[in-house]
N, C-alpha and C positions, 0 to 999 in steps of 0.2 A: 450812217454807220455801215461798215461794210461787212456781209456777212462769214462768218467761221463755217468750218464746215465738222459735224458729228461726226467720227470716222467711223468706217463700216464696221470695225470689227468693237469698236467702243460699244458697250452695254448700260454705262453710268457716265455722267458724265457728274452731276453734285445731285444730291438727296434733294434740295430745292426745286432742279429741273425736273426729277423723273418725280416728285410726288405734283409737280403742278401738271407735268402730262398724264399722269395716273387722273388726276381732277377732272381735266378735261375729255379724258376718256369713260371716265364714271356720269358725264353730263353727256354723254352720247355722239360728244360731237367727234365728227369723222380725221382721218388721218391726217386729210391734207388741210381742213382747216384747224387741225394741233401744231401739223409745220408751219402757218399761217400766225398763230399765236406764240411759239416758241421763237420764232423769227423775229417779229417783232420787241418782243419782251427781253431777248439776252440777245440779239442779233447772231442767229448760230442757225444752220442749216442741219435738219434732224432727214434722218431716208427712214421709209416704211418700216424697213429692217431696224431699224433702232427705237425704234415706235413700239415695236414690237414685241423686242427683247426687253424692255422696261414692264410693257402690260401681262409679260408671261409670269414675272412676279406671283403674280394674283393665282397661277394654277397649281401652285403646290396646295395653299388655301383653300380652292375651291375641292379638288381631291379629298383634303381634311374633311373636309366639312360635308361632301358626299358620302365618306366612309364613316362616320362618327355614330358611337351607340344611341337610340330613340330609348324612349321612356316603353314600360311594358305592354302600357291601354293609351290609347285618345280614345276618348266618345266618339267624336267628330271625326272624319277625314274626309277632304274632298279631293278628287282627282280630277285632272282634265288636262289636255294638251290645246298647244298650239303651233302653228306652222310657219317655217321660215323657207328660202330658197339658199340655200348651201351647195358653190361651186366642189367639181369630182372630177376626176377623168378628164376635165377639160370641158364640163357642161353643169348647168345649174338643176339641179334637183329639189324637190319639196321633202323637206324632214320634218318631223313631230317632234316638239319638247313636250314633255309628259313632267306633267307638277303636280306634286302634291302637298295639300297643306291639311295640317294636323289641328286641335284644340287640344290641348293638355286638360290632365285633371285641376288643375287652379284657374282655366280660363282663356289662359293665353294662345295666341296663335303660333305654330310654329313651323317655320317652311321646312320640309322633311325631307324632298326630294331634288333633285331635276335631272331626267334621263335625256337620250336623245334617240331614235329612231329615226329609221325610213319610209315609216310609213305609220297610223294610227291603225293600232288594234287592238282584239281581246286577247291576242296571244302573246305580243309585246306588254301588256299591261299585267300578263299573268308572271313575268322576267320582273317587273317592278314591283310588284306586291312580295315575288318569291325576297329580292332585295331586302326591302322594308322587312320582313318577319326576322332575314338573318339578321338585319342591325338591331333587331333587341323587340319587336314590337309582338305580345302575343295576343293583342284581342283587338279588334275594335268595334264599338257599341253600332254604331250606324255608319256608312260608306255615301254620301254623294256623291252620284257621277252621271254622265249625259247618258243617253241612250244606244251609244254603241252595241251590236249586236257580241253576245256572249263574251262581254263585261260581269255583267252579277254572275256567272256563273264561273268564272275566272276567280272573282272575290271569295265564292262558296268554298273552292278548292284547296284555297290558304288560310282563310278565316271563317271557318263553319258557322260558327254567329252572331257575323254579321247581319245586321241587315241593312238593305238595301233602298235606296231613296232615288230614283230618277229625278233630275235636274227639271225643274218646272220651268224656268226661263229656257231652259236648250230646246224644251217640248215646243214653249209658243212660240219659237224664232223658227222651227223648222218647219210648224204650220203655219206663219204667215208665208213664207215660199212658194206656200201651194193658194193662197187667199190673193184674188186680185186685188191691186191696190184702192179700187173704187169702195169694195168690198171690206177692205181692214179695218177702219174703226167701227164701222158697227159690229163686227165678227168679234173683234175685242172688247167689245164692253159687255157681248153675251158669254163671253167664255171666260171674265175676271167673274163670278158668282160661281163656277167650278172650279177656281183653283183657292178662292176667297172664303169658299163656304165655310158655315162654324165646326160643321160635323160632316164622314163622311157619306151619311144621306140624305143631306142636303147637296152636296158636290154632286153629286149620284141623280139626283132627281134635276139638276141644273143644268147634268151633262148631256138629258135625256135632250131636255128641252132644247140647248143645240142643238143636236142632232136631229131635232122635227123641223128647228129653221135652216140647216144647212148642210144639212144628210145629204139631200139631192145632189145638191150643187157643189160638193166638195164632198166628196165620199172617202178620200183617202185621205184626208185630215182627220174624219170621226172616227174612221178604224185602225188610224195612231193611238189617237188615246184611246178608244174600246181597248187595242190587245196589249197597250203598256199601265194600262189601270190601276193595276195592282200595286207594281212599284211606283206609278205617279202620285198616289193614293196613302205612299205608307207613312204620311205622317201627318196624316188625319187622326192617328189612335194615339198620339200624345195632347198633352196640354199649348197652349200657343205660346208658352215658354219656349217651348222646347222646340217649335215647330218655326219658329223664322229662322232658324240657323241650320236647318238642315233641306228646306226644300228648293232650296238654289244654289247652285256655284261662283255664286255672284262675290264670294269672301278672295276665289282663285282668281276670279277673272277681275278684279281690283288691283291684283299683281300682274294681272295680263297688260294693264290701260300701262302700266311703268314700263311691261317691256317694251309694247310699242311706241311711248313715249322717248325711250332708251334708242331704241330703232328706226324710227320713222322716217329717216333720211337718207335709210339705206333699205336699197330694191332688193341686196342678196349679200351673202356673205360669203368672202376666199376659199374659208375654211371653218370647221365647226369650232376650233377653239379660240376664233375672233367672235363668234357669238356666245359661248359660252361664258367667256371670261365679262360680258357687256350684262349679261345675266345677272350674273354669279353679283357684280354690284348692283345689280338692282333688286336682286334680294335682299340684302345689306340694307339699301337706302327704306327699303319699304320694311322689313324687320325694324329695324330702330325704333321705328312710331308706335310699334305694339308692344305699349308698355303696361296699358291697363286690362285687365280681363273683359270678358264681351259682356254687356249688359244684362243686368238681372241674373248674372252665373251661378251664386247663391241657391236661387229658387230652381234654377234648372239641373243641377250637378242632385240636388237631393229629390227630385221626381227621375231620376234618372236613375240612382239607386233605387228604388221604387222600382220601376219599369225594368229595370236587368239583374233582379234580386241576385245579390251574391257575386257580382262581377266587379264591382267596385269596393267590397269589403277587404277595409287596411288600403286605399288607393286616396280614397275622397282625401280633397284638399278644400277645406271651405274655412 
């Protein structure tokens, strides 16, 4: 069959074409193997430019949906970024996508944000919080987030009471970095009894005990968590309801495994609204699946009243 050619200035060619390259653009796969498939399938020759103009569709959408009113409380928010390399001027640079994800008061997960930056920080992150409060949000109960230097204090500034929960998985990845690898599993099996512990002086008493086997020899892993303790710490003072969903980012970084699933075939991107828009569906595709509340929410939403007396009064959804 001999192929046709898409005209450069054509945008549509039939609703069949542009949702089957919409498809195969939401499964990540790249421009040239979509003209590889559109080829084959209606015999018609598509150019980037028409590639293009179909997946821009998607940015009114995604605009909507970054401008759209939040509920007034989440308990829950976790923040975190991730980095892509986005062509500029003529050269590829490293950008931050800053995500956040929400728990409403009935349970559910709900993807709140995605910014984009040039760089991660606590002053970019205090531009996304200020965001979040105008789209409608005025409290939230606890903030997950890694250990970026004057983050919690960025959160303070918007959301006075909050509080604050350093990312326990972000803690032990940036101390196995400094742990040779001869070294890591036994380093790990004495420092799962400080983040495992029931209570926290037991964590407290388990931390010591590291630090007598590996003070010496790794001194600036112990005076990581010596001086972030506190926030590593703060959700020791609830019940273990309450306490598996806020001491990791590991709810974010589930939507992280999509985008690089989303991505993974691509070293960089043109422009930031080819990656945005590759996003923006895989929000969508991982949103869908959260359809039921997170586990035991019930029990956790009414210790939770409890604990932030008066902040969830007229909110609870149980």
């Amino acid at each position: 069959m001999s192929l046709s050619s898409f005209k450069k200035n054509q945008t549509k060619l039939s609703e069949d074409i542009d949702n089957k390259i919409l498809s195969l653009f939401a499964l990540g796969v790249s421009y040239r193997d979509i003209q590889k498939h559109v080829a084959e399938l209606y015999g018609l020759e598509i150019s980037d430019g028409a590639i293009t103009h179909i997946t821009d569709k998607l940015l009114p959408e995604l605009k909507a949906w970054q401008q759209r009113p939040l509920e007034a409380l989440y308990p829950f928010v976790w923040l975190d970024a991730i980095h892509y390399k986005i062509k500029h001027d003529g050269h590829y640079i490293n950008k931050a996508i800053y995500t956040v994800l929400g728990l409403t008061t009935d349970g559910h997960k709900e993807w709140l944000g995605l910014y984009m930056s040039e760089t991660e920080g606590a002053h970019h992150w205090l531009s996304v919080l200020t965001d979040l409060h105008n789209r409608g949000i005025q409290d939230i109960l606890i903030a997950c987030i890694d250990g970026l230097k004057g983050f919690p204090e960025a959160i303070a500034s918007i959301f006075p009471q909050t509080e604050v929960q350093l990312c326990v998985v972000h803690q032990i990845r940036n101390s196995l970095r400094y742990i040779a690898s001869k070294d890591q599993k036994a380093f790990m099996a004495d420092l799962k009894p400080v983040y495992c512990a029931d209570t926290k002086a037991a964590a407290e008493l388990a931390l010591d005990e590291l630090e007598t086997k590996w003070g010496e020899k790794y001194p600036i892993v112990l005076e990581s968590w010596r001086s972030k303790w506190e926030l590593l710490s703060a959700y020791f003072r609830y019940p273990k309801a309450i306490r598996k969903p806020i001491y990791t980012t590991n709810a974010v970084e589930a939507v992280h495994r999509q985008f690089r699933t989303l991505t993974k075939t691509k070293g960089a991107f043109p422009n930031e609204n080819r990656l945005l828009k590759l996003l923006y569906i895989g929000i969508n595709q991982v949103s869908n699946k959260w359809t039921m509340p997170i586990s035991n929410w019930a029990l956790t939403i009414a210790q939770l009243s409890i604990y932030f007396k008066g902040r969830l009064d007229g909110i609870i959804k149980i």
